[in-house]
C-alpha positions as CSV (number, residue, x, y, z in Angstrom):
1,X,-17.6,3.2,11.8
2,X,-20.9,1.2,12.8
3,X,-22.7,3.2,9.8
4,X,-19.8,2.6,7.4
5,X,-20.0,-1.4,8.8
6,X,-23.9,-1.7,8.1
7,X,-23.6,0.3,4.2
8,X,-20.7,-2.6,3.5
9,X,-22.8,-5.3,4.4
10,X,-25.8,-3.7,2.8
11,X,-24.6,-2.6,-0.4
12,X,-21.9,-4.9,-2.4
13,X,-20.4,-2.5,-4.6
14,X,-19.2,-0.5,-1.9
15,X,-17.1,-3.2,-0.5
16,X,-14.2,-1.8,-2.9
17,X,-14.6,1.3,-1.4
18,X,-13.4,-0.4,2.4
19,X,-14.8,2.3,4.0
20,X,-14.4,1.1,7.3
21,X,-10.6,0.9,6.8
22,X,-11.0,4.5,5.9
23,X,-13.0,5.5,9.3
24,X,-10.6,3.2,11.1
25,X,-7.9,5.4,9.6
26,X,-9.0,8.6,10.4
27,X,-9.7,7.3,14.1
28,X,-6.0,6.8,14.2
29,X,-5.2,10.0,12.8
30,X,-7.5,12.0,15.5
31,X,-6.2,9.5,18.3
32,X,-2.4,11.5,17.2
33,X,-3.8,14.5,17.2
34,X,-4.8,14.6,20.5
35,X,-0.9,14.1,21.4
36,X,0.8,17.3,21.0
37,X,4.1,16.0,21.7
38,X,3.7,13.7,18.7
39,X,2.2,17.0,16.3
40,X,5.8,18.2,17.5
41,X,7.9,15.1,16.3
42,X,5.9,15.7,12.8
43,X,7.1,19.2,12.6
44,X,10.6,18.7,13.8
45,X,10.7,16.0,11.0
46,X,9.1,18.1,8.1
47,X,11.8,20.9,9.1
48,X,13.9,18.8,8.6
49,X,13.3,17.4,5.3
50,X,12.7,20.9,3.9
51,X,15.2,22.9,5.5
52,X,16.9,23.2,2.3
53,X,14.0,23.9,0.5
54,X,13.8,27.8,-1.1
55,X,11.0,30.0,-0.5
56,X,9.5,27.2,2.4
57,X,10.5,27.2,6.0
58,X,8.9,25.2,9.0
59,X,8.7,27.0,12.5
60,X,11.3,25.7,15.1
61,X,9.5,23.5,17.8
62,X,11.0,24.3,21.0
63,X,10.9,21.0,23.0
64,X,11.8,21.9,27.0
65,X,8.4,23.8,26.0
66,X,6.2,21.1,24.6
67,X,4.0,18.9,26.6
68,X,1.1,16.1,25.6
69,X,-1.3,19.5,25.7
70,X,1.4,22.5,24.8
71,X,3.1,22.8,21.7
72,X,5.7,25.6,21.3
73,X,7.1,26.8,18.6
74,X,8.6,29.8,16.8
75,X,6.4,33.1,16.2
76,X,5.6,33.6,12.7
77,X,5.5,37.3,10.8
78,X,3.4,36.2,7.8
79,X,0.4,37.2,5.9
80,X,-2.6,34.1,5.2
81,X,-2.4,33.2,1.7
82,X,-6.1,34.0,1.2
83,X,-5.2,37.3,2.1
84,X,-4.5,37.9,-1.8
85,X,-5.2,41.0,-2.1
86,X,-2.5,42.4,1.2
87,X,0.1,40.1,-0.6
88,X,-0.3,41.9,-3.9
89,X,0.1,45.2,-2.1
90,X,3.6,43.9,-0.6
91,X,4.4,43.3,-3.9
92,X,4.6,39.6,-3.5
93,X,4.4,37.5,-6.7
94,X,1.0,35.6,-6.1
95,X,1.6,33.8,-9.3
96,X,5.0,32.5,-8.2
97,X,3.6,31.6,-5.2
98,X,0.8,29.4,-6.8
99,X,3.0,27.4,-8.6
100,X,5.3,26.9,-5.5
101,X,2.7,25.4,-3.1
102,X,1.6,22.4,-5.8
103,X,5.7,22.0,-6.4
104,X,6.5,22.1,-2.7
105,X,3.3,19.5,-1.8
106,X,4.6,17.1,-4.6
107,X,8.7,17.3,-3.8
108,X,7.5,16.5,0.1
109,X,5.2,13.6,-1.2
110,X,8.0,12.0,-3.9
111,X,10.9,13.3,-2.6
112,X,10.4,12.1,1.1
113,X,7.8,10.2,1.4
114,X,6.2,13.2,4.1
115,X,4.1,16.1,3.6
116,X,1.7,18.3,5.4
117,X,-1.5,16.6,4.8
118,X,-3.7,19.9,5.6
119,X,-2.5,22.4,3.2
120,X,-5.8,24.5,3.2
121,X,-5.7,28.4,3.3
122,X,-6.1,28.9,7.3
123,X,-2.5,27.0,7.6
124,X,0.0,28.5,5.0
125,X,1.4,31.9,5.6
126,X,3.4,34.2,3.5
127,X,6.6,36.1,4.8
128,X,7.9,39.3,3.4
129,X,10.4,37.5,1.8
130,X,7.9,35.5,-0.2
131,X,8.2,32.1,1.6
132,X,5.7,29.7,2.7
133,X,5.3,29.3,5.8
134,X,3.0,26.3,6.8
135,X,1.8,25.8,10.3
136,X,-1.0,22.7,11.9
137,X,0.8,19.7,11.5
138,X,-1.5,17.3,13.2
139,X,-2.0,15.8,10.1
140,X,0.5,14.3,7.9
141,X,0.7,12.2,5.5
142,X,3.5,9.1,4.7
143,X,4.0,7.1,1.5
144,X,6.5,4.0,1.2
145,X,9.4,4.1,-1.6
146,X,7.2,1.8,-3.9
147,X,4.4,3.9,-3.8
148,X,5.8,6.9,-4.4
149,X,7.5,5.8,-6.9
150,X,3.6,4.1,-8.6
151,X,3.0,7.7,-7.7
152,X,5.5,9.8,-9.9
153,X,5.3,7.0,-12.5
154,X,1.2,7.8,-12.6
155,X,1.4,11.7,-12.3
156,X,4.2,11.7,-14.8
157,X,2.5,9.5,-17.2
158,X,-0.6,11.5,-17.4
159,X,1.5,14.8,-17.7
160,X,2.8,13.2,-21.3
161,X,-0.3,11.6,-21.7
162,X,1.6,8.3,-22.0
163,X,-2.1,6.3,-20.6
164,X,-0.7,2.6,-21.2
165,X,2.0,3.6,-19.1
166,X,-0.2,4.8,-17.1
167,X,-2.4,1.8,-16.9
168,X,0.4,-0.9,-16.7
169,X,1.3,1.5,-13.5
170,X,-2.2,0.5,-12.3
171,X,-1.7,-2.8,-12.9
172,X,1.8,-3.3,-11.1
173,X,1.0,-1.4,-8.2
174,X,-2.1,-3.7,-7.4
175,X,-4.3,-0.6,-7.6
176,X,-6.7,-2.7,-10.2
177,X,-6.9,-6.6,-10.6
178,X,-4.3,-8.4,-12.8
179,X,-6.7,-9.8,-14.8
180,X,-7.9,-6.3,-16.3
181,X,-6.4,-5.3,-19.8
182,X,-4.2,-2.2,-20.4
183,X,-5.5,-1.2,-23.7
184,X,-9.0,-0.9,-22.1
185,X,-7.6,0.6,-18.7
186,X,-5.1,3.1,-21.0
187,X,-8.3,4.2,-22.8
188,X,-10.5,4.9,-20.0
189,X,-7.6,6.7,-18.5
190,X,-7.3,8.5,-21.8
191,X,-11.1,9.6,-21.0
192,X,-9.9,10.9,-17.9
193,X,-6.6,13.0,-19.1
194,X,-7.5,14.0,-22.7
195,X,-10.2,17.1,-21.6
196,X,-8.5,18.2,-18.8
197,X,-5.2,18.3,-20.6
198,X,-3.5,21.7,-21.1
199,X,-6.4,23.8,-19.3
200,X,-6.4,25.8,-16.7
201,X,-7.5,24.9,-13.1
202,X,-10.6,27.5,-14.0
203,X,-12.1,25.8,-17.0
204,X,-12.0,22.0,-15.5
205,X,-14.9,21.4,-13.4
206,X,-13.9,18.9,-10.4
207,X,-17.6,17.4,-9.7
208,X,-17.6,16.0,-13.2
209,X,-14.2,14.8,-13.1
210,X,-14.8,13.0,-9.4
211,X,-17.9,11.6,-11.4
212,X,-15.6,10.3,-14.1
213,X,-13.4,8.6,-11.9
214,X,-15.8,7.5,-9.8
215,X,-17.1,5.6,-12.6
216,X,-14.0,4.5,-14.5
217,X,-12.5,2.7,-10.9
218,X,-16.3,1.1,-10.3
219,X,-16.0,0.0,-13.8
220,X,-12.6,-1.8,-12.9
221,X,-13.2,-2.6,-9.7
222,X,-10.6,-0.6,-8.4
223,X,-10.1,-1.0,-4.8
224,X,-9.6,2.2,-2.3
225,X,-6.5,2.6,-1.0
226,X,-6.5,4.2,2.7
227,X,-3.2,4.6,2.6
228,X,-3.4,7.1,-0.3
229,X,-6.5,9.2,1.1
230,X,-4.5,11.3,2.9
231,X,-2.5,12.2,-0.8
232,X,-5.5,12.2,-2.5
233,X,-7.9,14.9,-0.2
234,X,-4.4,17.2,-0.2
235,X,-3.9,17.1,-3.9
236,X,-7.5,19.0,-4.4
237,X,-6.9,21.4,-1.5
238,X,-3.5,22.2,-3.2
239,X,-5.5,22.6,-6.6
240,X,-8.1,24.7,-4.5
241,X,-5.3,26.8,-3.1
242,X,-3.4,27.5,-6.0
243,X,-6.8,28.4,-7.9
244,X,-7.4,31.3,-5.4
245,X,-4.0,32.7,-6.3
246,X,-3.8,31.9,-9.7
247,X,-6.9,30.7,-11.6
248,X,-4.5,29.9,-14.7
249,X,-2.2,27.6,-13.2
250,X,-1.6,24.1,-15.2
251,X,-1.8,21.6,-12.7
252,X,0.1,19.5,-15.3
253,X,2.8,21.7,-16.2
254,X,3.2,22.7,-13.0
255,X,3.9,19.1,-11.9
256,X,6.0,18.1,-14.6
257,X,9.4,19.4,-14.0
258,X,9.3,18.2,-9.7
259,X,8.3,14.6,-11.0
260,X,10.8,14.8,-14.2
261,X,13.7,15.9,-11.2
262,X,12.9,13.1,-9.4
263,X,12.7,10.4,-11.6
264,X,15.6,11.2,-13.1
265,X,17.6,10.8,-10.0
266,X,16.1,7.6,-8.8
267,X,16.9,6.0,-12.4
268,X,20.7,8.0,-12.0
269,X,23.5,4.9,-12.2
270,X,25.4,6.8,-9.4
271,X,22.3,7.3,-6.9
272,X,21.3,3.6,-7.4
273,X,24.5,2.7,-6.7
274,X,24.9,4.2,-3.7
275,X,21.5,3.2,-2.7
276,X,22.2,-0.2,-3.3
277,X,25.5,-0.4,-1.3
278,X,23.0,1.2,1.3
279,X,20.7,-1.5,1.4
280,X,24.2,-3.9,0.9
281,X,25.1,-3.0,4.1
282,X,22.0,-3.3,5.7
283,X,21.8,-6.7,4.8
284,X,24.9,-7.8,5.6
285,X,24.1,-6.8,9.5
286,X,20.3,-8.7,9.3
287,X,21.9,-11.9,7.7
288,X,21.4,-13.8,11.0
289,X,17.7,-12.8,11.1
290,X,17.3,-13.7,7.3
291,X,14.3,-16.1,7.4
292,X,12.6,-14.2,9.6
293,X,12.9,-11.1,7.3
294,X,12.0,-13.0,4.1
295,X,8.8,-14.3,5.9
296,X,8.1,-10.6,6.5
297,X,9.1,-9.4,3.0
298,X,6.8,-11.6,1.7
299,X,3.6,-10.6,4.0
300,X,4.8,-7.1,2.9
301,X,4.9,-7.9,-0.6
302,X,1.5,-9.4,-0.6
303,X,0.0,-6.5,1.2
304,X,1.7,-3.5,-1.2
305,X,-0.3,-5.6,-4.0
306,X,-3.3,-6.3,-2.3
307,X,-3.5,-2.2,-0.6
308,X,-4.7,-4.4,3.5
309,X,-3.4,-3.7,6.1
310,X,-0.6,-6.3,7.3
311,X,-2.2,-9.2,9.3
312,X,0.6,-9.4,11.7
313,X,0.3,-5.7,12.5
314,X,-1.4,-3.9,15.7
315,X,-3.6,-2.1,13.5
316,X,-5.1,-5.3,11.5
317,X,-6.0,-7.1,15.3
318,X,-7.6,-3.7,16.6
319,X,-9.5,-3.4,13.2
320,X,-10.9,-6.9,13.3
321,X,-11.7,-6.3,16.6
322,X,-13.9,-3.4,15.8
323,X,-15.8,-5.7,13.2
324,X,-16.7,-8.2,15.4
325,X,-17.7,-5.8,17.6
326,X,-20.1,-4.2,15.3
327,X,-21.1,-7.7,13.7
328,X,-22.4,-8.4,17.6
329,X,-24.1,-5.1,17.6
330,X,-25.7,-5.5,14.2
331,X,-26.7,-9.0,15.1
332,X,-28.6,-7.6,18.6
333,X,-30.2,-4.9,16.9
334,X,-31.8,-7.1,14.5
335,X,-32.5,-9.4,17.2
336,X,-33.6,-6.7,19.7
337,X,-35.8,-5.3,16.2
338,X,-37.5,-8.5,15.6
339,X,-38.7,-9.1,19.5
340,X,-39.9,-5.5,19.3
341,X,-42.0,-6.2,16.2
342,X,-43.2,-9.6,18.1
343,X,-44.5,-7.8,21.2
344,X,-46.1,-5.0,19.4
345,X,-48.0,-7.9,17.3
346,X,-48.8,-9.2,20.7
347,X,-50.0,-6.4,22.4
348,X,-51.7,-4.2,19.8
């Protein structure tokens, strides 16, 4: 965090990049982790979500068994999925299975707003049934209703190659300043989508799109958004994973009928309806606490544009906390650095 402190304050253009949100982030991932009553809560509440999920199951956690340092859970019969070669010999479609970890990883992520946010090889599993069988849930990742939604709207615009929807998306969401014009956003974007469009995972070569995209958000001054990382570093395992299996899978067209499914029932007249009498209802309890709430929607409201963390929140205090902190130490050290270049002047 110090490090990621001194190359903010060093380097301006990497201000955008709020790496020490993202180390602060990852502390509180770790600090979880170290929990493994809370590893079970995550698990219990991905099984959940996905228990009605074909061809995915999560392992029962078994809680009169599970302790801050022992989890417990259900034995698993399965097979690693880099064991491609054993699962071809059970006669298990590999390329089925491909296109069913990148569809499972995006229904958790839109649909729910949850997913496993360490998908790599060492913690999926295949049955003989053909199911995926994930295990490790120390890390997992949550998205807001808003963002998923920014989400689905982004994947799904790049999948018909719609880039000013795309870019207005951008623009909504608060991932790039308001100030920055769609036509020039939507065509840099276009730079982005157009060679990668309708190839396999094989023929597209992920340093030089990084590089792209590195350049096309410094170019914007699009800000990093820590609570995306998490989304972000899964979406290229899943990609890595699926190109073991499969080296033709379309990322795209793999994508596209989970985020067609999905927006389709959150524009549906009958499931907005009953997700506004939902909310109705909700309301009518809070009316007493009304001001207070709207003083909160509004803090919320500028943070979902702005991508900070909310200033009345733990996490904001303990993160300022840690800047002063390292503000002090930079200070002393260049103190501490300048005396030491004094008495060696003095002495030698």
């Amino acid at each position: 965090m110090l490090l990621a402190y001194l190359v903010e304050s060093l380097i301006v253009k990497t201000k955008r990049l709020r790496l020490v949100e993202v180390v602060f982030l990852l502390k509180e991932i770790t600090n979880h982790e170290m929990d493994l009553r809370f590893e079970a809560a995550a698990a219990n509440e991905f099984a959940e979500n996905t228990k009605n999920d074909a061809g995915f199951h999560v392992p029962k956690i078994y809680w009169n068994f599970t302790s801050e340092e022992v989890l417990t859970l259900d034995w698993i019969e399965g097979i690693s999925i880099r064991e491609k070669e054993i699962l071809e010999s059970k006669k298990i479609n590999i390329e089925s299975i491909a296109t069913d970890v990148i569809q499972h990883f995006l229904r958790h992520a839109v649909r729910d707003g949850f997913f496993h946010a360490d998908m790599h090889q060492g913690n999926l599993f295949i049955d003989e049934n053909g199911r995926i069988i994930p295990i490790d849930f120390g890390i997992m990742g949550r998205m807001d209703k808003l963002n998923r939604r920014y989400l689905a709207e982004i994947l799904y615009g790049f999948v018909q190659r719609d880039y000013k929807k795309v870019a207005e998306v951008h623009i909504v969401a608060g991932l790039v300043p308001s100030n920055v014009q769609v036509d020039e956003l939507a065509q840099a974007l276009r730079s982005i989508g157009e060679p990668i469009f309708g190839q396999s995972v094989k023929d597209i070569s992920g340093g030089k799109l990084l590089k792209q995209l590195f350049d096309v958000t410094e170019k914007f001054n699009m800000q990093t958004q820590p609570q995306l990382l998490l989304l972000q570093k899964t979406m290229v395992v899943v990609e890595g994973v699926a190109r073991k299996l499969n080296p033709n899978t379309n990322i795209w067209e793999t994508s596209k009928p989970v985020l067609e499914k999905w927006l389709k029932e959150t524009k549906d007249p009958i499931n907005n309806l009953n997700e506004t009498l939902k909310d109705t209802a909700e309301v009518i309890k809070k009316l007493p606490e009304l001001p207070k709430i709207m003083d909160k929607a509004n803090q919320a409201l500028t943070f979902m544009a702005s991508g900070k963390i909310p200033q009345e929140s733990h996490s904001f205090s303990a993160l300022n906390e840690k800047k002063v902190e390292m503000k002090s130490f930079r200070n002393q050290s260049i103190i501490g650095l300048l005396l030491l270049v004094f008495l060696g002047i003095i002495v030698f």
